[in-house]
C-alpha positions as CSV (number, residue, x, y, z in Angstrom):
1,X,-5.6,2.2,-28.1
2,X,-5.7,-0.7,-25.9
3,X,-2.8,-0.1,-24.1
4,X,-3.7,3.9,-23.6
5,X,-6.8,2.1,-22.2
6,X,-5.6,-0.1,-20.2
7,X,-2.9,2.2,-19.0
8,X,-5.6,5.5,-18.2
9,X,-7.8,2.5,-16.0
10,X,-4.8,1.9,-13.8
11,X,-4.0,5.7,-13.8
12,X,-7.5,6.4,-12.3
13,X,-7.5,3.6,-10.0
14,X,-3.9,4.3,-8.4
15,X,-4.8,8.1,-8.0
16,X,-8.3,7.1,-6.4
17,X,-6.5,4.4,-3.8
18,X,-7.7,6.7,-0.8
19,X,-10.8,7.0,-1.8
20,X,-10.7,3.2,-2.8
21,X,-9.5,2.2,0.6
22,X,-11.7,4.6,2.4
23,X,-14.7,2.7,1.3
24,X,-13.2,-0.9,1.5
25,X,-12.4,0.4,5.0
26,X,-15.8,1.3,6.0
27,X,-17.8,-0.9,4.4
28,X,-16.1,-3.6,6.0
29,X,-17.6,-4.3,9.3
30,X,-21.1,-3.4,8.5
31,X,-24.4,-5.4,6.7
32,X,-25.0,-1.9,5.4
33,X,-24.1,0.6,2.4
34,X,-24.6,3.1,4.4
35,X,-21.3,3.7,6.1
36,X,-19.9,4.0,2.3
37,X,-22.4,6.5,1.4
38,X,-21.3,8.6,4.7
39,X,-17.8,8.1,3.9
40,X,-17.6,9.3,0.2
41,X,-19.8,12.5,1.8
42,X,-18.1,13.1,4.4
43,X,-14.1,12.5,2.3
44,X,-15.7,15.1,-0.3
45,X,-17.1,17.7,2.8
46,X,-12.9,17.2,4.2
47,X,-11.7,17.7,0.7
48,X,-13.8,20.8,0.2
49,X,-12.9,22.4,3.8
50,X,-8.9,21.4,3.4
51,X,-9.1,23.1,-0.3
52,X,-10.8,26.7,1.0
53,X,-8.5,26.7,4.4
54,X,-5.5,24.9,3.5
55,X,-1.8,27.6,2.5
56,X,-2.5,27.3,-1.7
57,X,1.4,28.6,-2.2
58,X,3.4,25.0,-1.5
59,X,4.7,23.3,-4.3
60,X,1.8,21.9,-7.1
61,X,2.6,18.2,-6.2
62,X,1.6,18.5,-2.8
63,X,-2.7,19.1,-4.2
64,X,-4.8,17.1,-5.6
65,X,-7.3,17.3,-8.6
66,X,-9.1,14.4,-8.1
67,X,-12.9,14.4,-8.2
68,X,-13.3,17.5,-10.1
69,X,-13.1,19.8,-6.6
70,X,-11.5,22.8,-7.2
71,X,-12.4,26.7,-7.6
72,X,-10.6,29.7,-9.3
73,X,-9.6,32.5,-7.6
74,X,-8.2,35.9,-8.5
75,X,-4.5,36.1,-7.4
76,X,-2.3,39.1,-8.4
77,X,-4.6,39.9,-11.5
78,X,-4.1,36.4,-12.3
79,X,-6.8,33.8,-12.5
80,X,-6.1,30.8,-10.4
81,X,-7.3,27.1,-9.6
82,X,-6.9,26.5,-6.4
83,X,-6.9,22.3,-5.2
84,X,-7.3,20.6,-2.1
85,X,-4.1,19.5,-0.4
86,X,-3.1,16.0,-1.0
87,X,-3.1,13.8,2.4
88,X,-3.8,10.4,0.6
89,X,-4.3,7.7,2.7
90,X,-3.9,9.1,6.1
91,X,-6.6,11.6,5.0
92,X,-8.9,9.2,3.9
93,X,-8.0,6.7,7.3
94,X,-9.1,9.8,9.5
95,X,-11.8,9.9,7.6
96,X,-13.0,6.5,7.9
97,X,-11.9,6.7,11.8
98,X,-14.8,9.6,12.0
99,X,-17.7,7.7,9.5
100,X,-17.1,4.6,11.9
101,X,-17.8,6.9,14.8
102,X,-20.8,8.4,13.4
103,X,-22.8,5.3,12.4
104,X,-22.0,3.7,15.5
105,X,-23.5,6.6,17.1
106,X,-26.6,7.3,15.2
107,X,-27.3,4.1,16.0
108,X,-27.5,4.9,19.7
109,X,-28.9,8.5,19.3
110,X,-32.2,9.2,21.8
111,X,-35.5,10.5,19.8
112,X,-34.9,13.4,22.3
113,X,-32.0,14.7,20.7
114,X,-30.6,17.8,18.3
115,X,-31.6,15.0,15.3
116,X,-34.1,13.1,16.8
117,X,-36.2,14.5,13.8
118,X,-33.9,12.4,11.5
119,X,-33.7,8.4,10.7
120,X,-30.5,7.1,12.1
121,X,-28.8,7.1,8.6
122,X,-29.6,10.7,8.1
123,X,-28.7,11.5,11.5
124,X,-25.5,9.6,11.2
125,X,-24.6,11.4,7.9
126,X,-24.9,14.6,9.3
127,X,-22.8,14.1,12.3
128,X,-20.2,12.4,9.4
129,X,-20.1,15.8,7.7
130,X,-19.7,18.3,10.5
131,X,-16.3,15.9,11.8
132,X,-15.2,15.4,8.9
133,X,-15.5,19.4,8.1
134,X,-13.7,19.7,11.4
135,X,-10.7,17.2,10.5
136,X,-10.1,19.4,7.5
137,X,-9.8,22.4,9.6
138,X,-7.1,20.7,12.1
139,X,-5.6,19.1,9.0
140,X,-5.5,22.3,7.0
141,X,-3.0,23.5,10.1
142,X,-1.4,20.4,10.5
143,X,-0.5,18.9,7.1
144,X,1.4,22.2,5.9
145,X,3.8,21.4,8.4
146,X,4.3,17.6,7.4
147,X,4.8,18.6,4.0
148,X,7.5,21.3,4.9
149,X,9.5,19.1,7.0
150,X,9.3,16.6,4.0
151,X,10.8,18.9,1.5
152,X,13.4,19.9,4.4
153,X,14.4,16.1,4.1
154,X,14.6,16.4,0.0
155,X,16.4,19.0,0.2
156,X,19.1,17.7,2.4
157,X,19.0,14.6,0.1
158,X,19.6,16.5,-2.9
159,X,22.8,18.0,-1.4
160,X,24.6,15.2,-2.1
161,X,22.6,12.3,-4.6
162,X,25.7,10.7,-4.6
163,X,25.6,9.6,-1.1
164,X,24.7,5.8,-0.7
165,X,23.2,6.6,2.4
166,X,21.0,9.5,1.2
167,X,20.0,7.4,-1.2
168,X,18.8,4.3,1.0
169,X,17.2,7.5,2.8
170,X,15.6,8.5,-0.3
171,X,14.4,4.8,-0.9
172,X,12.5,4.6,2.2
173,X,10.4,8.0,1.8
174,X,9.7,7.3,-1.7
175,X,8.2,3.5,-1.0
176,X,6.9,4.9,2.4
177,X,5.0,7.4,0.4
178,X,3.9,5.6,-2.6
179,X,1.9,3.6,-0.2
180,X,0.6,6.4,1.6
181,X,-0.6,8.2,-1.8
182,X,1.6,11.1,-1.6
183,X,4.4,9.7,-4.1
184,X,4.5,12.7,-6.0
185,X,6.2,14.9,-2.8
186,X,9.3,12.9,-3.0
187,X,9.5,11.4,-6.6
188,X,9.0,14.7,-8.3
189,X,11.5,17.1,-7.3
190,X,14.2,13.7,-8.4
191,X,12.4,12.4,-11.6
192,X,12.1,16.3,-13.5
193,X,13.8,18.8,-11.1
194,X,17.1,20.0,-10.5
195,X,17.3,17.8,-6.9
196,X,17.7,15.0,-9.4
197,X,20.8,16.4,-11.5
198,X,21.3,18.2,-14.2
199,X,23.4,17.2,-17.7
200,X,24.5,19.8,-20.2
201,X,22.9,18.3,-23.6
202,X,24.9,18.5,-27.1
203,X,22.3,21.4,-28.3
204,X,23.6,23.4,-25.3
205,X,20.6,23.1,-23.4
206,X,20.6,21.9,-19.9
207,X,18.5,19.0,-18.8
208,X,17.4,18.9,-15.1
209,X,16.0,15.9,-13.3
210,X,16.6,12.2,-13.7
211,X,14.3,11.2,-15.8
212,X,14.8,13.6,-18.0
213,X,18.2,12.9,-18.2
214,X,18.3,9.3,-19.3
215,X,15.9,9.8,-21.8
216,X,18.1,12.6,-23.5
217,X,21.6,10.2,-23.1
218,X,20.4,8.0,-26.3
219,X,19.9,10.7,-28.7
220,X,23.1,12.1,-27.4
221,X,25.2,8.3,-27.2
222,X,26.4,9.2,-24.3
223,X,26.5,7.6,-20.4
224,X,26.0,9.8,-18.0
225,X,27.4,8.7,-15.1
226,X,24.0,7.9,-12.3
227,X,21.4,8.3,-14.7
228,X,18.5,6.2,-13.8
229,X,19.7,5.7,-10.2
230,X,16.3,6.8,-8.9
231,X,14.6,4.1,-11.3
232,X,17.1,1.2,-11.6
233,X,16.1,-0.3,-8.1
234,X,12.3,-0.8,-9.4
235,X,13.9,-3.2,-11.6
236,X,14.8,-5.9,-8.9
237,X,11.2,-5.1,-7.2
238,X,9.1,-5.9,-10.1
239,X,11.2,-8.6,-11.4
240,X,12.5,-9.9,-8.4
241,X,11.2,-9.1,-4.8
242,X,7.3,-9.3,-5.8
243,X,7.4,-12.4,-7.7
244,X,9.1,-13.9,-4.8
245,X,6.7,-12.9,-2.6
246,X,3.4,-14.1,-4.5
247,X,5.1,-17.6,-5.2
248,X,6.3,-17.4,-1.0
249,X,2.6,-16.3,-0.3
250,X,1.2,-19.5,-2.4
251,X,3.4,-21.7,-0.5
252,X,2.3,-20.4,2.7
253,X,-1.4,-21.7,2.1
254,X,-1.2,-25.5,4.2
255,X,-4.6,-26.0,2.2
256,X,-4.7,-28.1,-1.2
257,X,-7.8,-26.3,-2.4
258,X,-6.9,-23.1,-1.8
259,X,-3.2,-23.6,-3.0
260,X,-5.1,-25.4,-6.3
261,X,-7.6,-22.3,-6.6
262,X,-4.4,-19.6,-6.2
263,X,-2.3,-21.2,-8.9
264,X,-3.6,-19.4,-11.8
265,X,-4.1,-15.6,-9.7
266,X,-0.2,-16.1,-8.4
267,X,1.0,-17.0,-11.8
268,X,-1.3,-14.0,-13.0
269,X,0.0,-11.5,-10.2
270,X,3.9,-12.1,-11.3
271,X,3.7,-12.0,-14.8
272,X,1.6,-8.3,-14.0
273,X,4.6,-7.6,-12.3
274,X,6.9,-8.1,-14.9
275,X,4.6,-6.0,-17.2
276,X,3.0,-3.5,-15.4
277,X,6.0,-2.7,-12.7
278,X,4.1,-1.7,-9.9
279,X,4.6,-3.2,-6.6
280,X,1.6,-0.8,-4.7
281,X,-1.4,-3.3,-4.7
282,X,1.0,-5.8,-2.9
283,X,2.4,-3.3,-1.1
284,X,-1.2,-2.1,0.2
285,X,-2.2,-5.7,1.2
286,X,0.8,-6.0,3.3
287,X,-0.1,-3.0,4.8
288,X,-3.3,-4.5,5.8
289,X,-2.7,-7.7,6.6
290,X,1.4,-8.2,7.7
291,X,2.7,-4.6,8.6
292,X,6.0,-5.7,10.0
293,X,6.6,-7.5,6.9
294,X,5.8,-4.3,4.7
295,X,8.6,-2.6,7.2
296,X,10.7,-4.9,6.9
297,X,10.2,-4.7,2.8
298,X,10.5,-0.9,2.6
299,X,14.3,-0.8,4.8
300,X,15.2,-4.0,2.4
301,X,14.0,-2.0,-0.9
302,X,15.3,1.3,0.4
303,X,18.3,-0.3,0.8
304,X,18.8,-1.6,-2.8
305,X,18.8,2.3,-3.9
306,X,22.2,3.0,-2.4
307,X,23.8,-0.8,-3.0
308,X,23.0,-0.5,-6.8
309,X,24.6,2.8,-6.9
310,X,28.0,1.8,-5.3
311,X,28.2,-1.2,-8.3
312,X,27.5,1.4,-10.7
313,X,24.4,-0.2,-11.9
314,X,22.4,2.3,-13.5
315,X,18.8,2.2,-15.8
316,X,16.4,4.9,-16.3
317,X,12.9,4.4,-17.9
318,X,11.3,6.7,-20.3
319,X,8.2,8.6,-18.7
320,X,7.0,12.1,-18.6
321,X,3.7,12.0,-17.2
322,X,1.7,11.5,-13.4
323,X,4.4,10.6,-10.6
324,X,1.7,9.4,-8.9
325,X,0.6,6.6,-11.1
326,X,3.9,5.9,-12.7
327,X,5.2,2.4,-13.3
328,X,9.0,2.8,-13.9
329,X,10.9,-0.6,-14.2
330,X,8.3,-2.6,-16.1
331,X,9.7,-5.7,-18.8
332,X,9.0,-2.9,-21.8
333,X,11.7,-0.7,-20.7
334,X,13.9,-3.3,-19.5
335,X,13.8,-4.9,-23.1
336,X,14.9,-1.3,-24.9
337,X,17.7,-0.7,-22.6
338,X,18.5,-4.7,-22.9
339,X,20.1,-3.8,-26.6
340,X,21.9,-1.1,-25.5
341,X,25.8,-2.3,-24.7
342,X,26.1,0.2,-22.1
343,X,24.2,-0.9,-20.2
344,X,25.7,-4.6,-19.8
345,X,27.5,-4.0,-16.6
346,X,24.3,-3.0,-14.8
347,X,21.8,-5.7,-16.6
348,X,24.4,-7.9,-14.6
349,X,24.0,-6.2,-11.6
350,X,20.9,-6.0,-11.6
351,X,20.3,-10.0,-12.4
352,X,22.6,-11.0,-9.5
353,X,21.5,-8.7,-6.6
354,X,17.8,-9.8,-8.0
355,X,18.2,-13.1,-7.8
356,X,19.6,-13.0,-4.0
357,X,17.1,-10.2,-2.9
358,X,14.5,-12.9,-4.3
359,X,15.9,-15.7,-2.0
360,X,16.0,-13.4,1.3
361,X,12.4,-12.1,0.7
362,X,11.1,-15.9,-0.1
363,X,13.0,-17.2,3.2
364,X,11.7,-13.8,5.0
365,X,8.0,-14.1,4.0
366,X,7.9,-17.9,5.1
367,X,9.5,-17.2,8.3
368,X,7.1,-14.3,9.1
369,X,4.1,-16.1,8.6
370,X,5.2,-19.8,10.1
371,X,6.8,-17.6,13.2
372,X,6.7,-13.9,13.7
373,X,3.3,-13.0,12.6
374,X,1.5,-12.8,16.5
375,X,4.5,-13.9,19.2
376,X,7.6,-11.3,17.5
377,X,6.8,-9.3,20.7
378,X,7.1,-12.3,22.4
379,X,3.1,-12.3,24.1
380,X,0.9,-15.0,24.9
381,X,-2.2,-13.8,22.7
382,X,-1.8,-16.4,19.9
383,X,-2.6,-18.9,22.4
384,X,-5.2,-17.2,24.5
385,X,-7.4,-16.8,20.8
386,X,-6.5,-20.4,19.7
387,X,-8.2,-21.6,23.4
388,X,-10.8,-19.6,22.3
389,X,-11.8,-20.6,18.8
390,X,-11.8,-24.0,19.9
391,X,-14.9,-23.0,22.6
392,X,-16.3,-20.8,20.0
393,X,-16.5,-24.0,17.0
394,X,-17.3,-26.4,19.8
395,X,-14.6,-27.9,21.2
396,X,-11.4,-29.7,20.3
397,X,-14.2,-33.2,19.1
398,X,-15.9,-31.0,16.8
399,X,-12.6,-30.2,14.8
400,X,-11.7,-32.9,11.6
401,X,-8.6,-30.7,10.0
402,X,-7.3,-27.4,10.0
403,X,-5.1,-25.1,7.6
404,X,-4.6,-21.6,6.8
405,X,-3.5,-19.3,4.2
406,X,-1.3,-16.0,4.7
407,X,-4.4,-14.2,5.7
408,X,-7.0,-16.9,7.3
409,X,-7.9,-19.9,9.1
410,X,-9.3,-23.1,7.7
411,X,-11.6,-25.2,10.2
412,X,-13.4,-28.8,9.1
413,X,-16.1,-28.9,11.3
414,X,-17.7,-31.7,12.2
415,X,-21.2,-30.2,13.0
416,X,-21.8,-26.4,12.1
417,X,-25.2,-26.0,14.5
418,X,-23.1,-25.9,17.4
419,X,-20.8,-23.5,16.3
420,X,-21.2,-19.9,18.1
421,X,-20.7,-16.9,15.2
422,X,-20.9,-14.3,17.9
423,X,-17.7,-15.7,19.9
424,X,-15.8,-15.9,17.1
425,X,-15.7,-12.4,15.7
426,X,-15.4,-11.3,19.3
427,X,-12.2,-13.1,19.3
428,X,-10.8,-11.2,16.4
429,X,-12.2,-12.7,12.7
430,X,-13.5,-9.9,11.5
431,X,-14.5,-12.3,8.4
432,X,-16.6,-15.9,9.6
433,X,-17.4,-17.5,6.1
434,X,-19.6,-21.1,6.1
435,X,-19.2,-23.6,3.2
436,X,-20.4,-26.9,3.3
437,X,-18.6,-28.5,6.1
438,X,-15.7,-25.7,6.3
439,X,-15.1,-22.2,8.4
440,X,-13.0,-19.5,7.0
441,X,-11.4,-17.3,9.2
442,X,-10.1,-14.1,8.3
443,X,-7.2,-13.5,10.7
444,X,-5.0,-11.5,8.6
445,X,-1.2,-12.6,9.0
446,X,-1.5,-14.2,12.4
447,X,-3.8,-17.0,11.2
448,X,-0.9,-19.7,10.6
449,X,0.2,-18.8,13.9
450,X,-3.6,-19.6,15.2
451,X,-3.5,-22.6,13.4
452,X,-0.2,-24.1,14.8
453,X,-1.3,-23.0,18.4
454,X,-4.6,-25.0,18.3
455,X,-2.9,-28.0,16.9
456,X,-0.4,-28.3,19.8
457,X,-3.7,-27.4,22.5
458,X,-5.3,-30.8,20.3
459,X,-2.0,-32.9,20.9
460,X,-1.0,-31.8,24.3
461,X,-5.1,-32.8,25.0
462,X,-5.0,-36.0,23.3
463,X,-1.7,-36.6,25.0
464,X,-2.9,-36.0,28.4
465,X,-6.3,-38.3,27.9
């Protein structure tokens, strides 16, 4: 019961990521729970227009049943339930685009105007939910069309699964979309329909889709030759690529505390990994904070789909349920197919292109965030913000020490009462946090670059005096 638990909590939160990120999104910049309360509103009021206007004949995995909005409809005699479409992220993004908009302007609105008989946060909820009703009218046009070329892409795929480079093209749209929340387009038709094979059982019956397939070669002892190759790659990103990244992502941190405090969550964070098998909440948090890295990630993990294929390396996972919150190549499975013998030539595989996709995403993330994170298109703006952190923290005397972390900066200040707040998010930290005698500067991934620019403005000064 435990594990149905624990496994239903993670099934809700995955399937509620837009709605999750929608309110991290919002929330963010503002002293104030009202931009959350606009932007559930206002995500439930696009839902509710994309679900009466949206085309409810494309294929079931492209709607959504989340939060209980639906209605049911008479269709050929037949009683129907009819869902919103299923945007995911980029829904919710719009979304949170729109609530940003309407609270900043209800906080300008004149006493004069069409809501002047309103309180800003009533005014700015209202002018939330007519956008937002008007985003699911363009996107009730507009998504149909997204999804269509989509399943134009699957279908080419599926004319030939044996293609390494359909594969690696297969790869990308099923990471890509994963992190999007629309997983289910492009991991469906593969894991239980006939785009994914089909094998002729021993009872006669055929069995379509690969999923469905491995789980029926055991009870028949039979290999079926590229069972599982829609799965086995999952197995070098839970057990390889993510752990490396967490311990390279440890390492990155120049600060002792920090380093000291992350020991026990990066040690937690890859044995999850090994469990759980899901590589999305890292996945997300590159998203946020090192997007060329997560680009990067997804042609490097696309890739593995068609390299694993040509070495014949094969492994399946058993799983019938939600494509959306599925967790295929998780330590459980890997143990039951451990004891099978078939599967020796792919365990080995799968342990040598692991190890070496570990040591280029280690050397990758250490690179990217020592080196690529602000100046990879070759600009000047690292600089121009380091020049301008030291004015806004008072000058190169009033630093002791710096260091940084993957996603901030670490300033020992000397004395805080001269330090200017203002300046400093108007540089770019959309996160100032004071301790003792310490800033913290959110930056995102371009904070070790900050930090190594300041240093050499401190030398160079120090030099030149």
């Amino acid at each position: 019961m435990f594990a149905k638990v624990i496994l239903q909590i993670g099934h809700i939160i995955i399937v509620n990521i837009p709605l999750i990120f929608l309110i991290g999104l919002t929330a963010k910049r503002a002293n104030s729970g009202a931009p959350a309360i606009m932007a559930v509103v206002g995500y439930v009021t696009y839902l509710v227009v994309l679900m009466f206007l949206g085309p409810n004949d494309l294929v079931s995995q492209a709607y959504t049943n989340n939060l209980g909005i639906s209605y049911s409809t008479q269709i050929q005699n037949t009683t129907t339930t009819i869902y919103p479409l299923q945007t995911g992220i980029i829904g919710s993004f719009l979304v949170a685009i729109i609530t940003r908009y309407s609270y900043l302007h209800s906080r300008q609105r004149s006493i004069y105007s069409i809501l002047g008989f309103a309180d800003k946060d009533t005014a700015g909820l209202i002018y939330n939910m007519v956008l937002c009703g008007l985003l699911g009218v363009a996107m009730s046009f507009v998504w149909p069309l997204i999804v269509g070329e989509l399943l134009r892409i699957i279908v080419w795929i599926a004319q030939d699964i044996s293609d390494p480079f359909r594969l690696f093209v297969y790869g990308i749209l099923d990471r890509t979309s994963s992190i999007l929340g629309v997983g289910s387009l492009v991991r469906y038709p593969f894991w239980f329909g006939v785009e994914g094979g089909t094998y002729a059982s021993i009872a006669g019956q055929t069995v379509i889709g690969d999923v469905n397939i491995w789980k029926e070669m055991p009870g028949a002892m039979a290999s079926f030759t590229g069972a599982g190759r829609f799965i086995t790659p999952y197995y070098i990103i839970n057990f390889f690529i993510c752990p490396a990244i967490y311990i390279a992502l440890y390492f990155s941190n120049s600060n002792k505390k920090t380093r000291h405090r992350m020991i026990m969550f990066t040690i937690g964070a890859v044995l999850l990994s090994f469990v759980c098998g899901n590589p999305l909440p890292l996945e997300l948090y590159l998203l946020f904070t090192a997007p060329l890295l997560l680009a990067i990630h997804i042609l490097l993990s696309g890739g593995l789909f068609g390299i694993l294929y040509l070495n014949n390396a094969f492994m399946g996972f058993n799983y019938s349920g939600s494509t959306i919150s599925a967790m295929p190549g998780s330590f459980p499975d890997f143990i039951i197919n451990v004891r099978n013998p078939l599967y020796i030539h792919s365990i080995l595989v799968i342990l040598i292109v692991g190890i070496i996709m570990a040591i280029v995403y280690y050397v990758v993330t250490r690179v990217y965030f020592e080196y690529l994170s602000y100046d990879v298109i070759g600009s000047n703006r690292s600089t121009i913000i380091a020049q301008k952190v030291i004015a806004a923290v008072g000058g190169e005397d009033n630093i002791i020490s710096l260091s940084s972390s993957p996603s901030s900066l670490d300033i020992n200040i000397d004395n805080l009462e001269i330090v200017s707040y203002e300046l400093l998010k108007q540089v770019g930290a959309w996160r100032v946090t004071e301790t003792r005698d310490e800033l913290i500067l959110s930056f995102g991934s371009s904070s070790t670059i900050i930090k190594k620019k300041i240093e050499k403005i401190i030398k160079a000064s120090k030099r030149q005096g």
